[in-house]
C-alpha positions in Angstrom: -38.3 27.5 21.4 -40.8 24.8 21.7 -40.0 21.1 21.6 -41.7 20.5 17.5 -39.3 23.5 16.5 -36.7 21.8 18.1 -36.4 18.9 16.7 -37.1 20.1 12.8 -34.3 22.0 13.1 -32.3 19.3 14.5 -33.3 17.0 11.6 -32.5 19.9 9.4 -29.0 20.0 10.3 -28.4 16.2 10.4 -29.7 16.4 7.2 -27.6 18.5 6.1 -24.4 17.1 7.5 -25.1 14.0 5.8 -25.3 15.9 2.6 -22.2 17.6 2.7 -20.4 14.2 4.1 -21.1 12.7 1.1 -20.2 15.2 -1.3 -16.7 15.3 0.4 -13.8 14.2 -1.6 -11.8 13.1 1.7 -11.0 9.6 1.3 -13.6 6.8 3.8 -10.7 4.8 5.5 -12.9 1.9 5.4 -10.1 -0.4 5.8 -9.4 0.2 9.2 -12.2 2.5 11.0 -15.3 0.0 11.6 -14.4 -2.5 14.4 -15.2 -5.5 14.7 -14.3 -9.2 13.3 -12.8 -9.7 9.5 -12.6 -12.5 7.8 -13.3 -15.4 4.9 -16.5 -16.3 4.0 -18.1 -18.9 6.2 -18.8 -21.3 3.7 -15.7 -22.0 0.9 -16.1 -20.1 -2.0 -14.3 -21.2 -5.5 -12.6 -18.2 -6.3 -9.7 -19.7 -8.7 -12.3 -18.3 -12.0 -12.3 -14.7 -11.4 -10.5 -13.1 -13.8 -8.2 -10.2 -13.5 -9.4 -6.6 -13.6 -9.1 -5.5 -16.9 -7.3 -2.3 -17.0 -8.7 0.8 -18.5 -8.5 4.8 -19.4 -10.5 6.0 -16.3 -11.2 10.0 -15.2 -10.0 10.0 -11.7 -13.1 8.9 -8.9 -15.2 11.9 -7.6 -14.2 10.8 -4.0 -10.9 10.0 -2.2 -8.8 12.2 -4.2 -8.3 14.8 -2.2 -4.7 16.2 -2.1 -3.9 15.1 1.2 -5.6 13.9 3.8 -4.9 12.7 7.6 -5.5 9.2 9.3 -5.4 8.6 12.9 -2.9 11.2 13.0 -1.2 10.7 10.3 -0.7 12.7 6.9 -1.1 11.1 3.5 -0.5 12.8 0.2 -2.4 11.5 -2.9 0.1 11.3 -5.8 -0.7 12.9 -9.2 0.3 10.5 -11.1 0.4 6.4 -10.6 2.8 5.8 -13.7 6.1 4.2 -13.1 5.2 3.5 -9.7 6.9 0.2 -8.1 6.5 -0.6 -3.8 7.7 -3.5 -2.6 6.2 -4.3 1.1 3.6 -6.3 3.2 0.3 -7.0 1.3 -2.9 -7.9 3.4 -6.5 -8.3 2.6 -9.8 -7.2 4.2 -13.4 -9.8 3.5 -16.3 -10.1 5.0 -16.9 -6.9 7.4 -16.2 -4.6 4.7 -18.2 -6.4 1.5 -21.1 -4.3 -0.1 -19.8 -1.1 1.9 -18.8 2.0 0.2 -15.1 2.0 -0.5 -13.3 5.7 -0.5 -13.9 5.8 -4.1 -17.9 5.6 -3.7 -17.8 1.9 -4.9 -19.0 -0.7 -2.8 -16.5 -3.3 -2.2 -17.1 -6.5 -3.6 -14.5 -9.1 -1.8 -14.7 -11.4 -4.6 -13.7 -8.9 -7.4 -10.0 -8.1 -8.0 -9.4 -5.1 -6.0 -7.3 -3.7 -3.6 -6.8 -0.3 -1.1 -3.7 1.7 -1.1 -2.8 5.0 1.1 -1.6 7.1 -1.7 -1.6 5.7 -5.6 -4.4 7.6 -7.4 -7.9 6.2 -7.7 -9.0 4.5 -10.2 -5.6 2.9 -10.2 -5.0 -0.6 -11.8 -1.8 -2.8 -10.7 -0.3 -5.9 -10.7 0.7 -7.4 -7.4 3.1 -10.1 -7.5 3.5 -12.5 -3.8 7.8 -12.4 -4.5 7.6 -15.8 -1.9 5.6 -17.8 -4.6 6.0 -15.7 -8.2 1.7 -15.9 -8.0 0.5 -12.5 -9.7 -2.7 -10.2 -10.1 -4.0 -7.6 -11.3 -6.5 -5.1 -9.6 -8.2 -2.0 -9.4 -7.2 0.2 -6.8 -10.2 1.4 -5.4 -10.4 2.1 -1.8 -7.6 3.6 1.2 -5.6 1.4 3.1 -4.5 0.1 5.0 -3.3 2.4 7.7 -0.2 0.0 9.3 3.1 1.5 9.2 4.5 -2.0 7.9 1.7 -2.4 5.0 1.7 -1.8 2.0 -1.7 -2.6 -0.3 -4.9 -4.6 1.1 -6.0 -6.8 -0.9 -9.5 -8.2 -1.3 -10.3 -11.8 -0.4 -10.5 -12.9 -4.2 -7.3 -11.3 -5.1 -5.5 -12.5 -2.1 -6.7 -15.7 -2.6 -5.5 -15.8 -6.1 -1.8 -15.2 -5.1 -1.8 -16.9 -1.8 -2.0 -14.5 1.3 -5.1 -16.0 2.8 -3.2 -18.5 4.8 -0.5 -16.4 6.7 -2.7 -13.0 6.5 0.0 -11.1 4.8 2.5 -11.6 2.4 5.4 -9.7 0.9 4.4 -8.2 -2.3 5.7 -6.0 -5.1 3.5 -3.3 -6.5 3.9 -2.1 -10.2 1.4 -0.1 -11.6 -0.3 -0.8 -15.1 -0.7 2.0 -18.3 -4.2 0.9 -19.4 -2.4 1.8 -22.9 0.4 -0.9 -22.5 -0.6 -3.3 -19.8 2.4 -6.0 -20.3 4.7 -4.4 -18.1 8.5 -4.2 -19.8 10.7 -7.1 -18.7 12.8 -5.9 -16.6 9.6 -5.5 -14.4 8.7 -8.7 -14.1 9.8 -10.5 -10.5 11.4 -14.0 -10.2 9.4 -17.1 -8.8 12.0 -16.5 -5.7 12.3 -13.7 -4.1 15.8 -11.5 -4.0 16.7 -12.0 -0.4 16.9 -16.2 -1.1 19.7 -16.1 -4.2 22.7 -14.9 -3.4 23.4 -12.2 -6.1 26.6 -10.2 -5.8 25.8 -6.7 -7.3 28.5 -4.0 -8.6 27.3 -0.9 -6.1 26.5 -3.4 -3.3 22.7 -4.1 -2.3 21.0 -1.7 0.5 18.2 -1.9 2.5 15.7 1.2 2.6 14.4 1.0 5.8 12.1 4.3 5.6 11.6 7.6 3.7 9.9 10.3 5.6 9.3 14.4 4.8 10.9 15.4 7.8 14.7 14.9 8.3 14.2 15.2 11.8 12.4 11.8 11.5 14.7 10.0 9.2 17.7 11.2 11.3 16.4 9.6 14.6 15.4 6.4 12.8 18.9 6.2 11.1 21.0 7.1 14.8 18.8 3.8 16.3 20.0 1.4 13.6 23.7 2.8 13.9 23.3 1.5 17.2 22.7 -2.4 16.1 24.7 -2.3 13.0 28.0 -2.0 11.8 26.4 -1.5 8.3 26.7 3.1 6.9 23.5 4.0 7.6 22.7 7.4 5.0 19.9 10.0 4.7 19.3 10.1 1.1 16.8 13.4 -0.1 15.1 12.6 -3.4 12.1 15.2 -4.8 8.8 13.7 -5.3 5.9 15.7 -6.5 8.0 19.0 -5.5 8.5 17.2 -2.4 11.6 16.3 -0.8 11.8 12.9 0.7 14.5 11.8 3.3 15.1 8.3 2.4 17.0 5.7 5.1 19.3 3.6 3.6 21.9 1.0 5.3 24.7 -0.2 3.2 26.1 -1.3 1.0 26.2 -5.1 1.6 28.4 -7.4 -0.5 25.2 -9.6 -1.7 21.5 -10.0 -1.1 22.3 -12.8 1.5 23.9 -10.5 3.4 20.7 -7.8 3.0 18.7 -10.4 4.3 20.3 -11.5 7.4 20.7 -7.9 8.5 16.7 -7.2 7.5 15.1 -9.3 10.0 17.2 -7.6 13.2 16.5 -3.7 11.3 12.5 -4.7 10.7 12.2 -4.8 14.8 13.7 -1.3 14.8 12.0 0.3 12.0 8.9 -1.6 12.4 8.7 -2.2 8.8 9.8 -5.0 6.5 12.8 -2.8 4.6 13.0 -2.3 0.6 16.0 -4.5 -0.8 17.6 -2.0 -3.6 20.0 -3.9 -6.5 22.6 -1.7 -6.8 23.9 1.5 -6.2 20.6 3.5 -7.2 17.9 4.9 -5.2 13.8 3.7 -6.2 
């Protein structure tokens, strides 16, 4: 084969490759794959105007909706439905590397829109994210994947974290509640308290638990749960819940007598689990 031949073919078949790349429906991590320095704008940027995304009736994206897909190892299963969905966690926020590059759902990210990346929540997906250390709310459009920590939950974009005060620390504990374009005022019960549970001390009939994991293997939850019945005198239980025709091995440690209590024992459990654990009111699993 000559040399000309050669290389037509070889353009050919990058050609090619690129094409079918982007006609994939696998999710574009681009939350976590391109290295490199993040950050804020270099010059301040007046933020405090941009208004919340407006939720609305949207036909899931053609891209990053596959039914599962792995990520540095890992396997994440896209949920097929976003209703009803509540996470409490760590939020954090990606800016200036990733701004005007496509996002998983073919979108290019715009760090001074209100949107947001999440592993597994359906996209187009909109949500309210609420900082539980300051009551400071917003509400986004879950567009992208992300981010791929263990101990994260959502990653915000630099308007929206702006707007509800993670830019300073880098991460914040959030709760995640999900928004039915139909009836975006979420119920009352929903709403979260300018303080977050773990600072009032709130004595609950059922006790308060921590949920330090949930995993699809039991194998996995049972080896967690045997390390933090060596640090605490708290039951530690493997609770199996179905989810999507999936069972789910939940870790949960109590029940303490109040959400003081909870709190004191979260901080030593966190360094085990490597992840900031889900305080549940009440005898009832999330």
């Amino acid at each position: 084969m000559n040399t000309s031949s050669f290389l037509f073919k070889s353009i050919v078949v990058a050609a090619i490759s690129y094409f079918l790349a982007g006609c994939s429906s696998a999710p574009t991590p681009s939350t976590s794959t391109i290295p490199g320095q993040d950050g804020a704008p270099s010059a301040p940027v007046d933020v405090s105007t941009v208004p919340d995304a407006v939720p609305k009736t949207e036909a899931r994206s053609r891209y990053g909706n596959p039914q599962s897909y792995n990520q540095f190892g890992k396997e994440y299963r896209v949920l097929a439905k976003s209703s009803g969905y509540r996470e409490h966690g760590v939020a954090s926020w990606y800016g200036t590397k990733f701004h005007g590059r496509r996002t998983s759902s073919g979108e290019p990210y715009d760090m001074y829109a209100m949107t947001a990346a999440h592993k597994t929540l359906p996209l187009p997906t909109y949500a309210r994210v609420t900082n539980v250390d300051n009551g400071r709310s917003v509400i986004v459009k879950i567009n992208d994947r992300g981010p791929f920590h263990d101990n994260r939950v959502i990653d915000l974009s630099y308007a929206a974290a702006h707007r509800i005060g993670v830019l300073q620390n880098g991460t914040a504990r959030v709760l995640v509640e999900t928004i039915d374009p139909g009836h975006p005022t979420p119920p009352e019960s929903m709403t979260v308290a300018s303080h977050p549970p773990e600072i009032t001390t709130t004595a609950l009939a059922g006790g308060v638990y921590l949920q330090v994991g949930a995993f699809s293997h039991q194998q996995t939850a049972e080896g967690l749960a045997d390390k933090i019945r060596q640090v605490s005198n708290t039951p530690v239980n493997i609770k199996p819940a179905t989810s999507n025709n999936q069972t789910v091995y939940r870790v949960q440690v109590g029940p303490y007598p109040d959400t003081t209590s909870a709190a004191n024992a979260s901080s030593e459990i966190s360094t085990i689990s490597q992840q900031t654990p889900l305080l549940i009111m009440g005898d009832k699993t999330p």
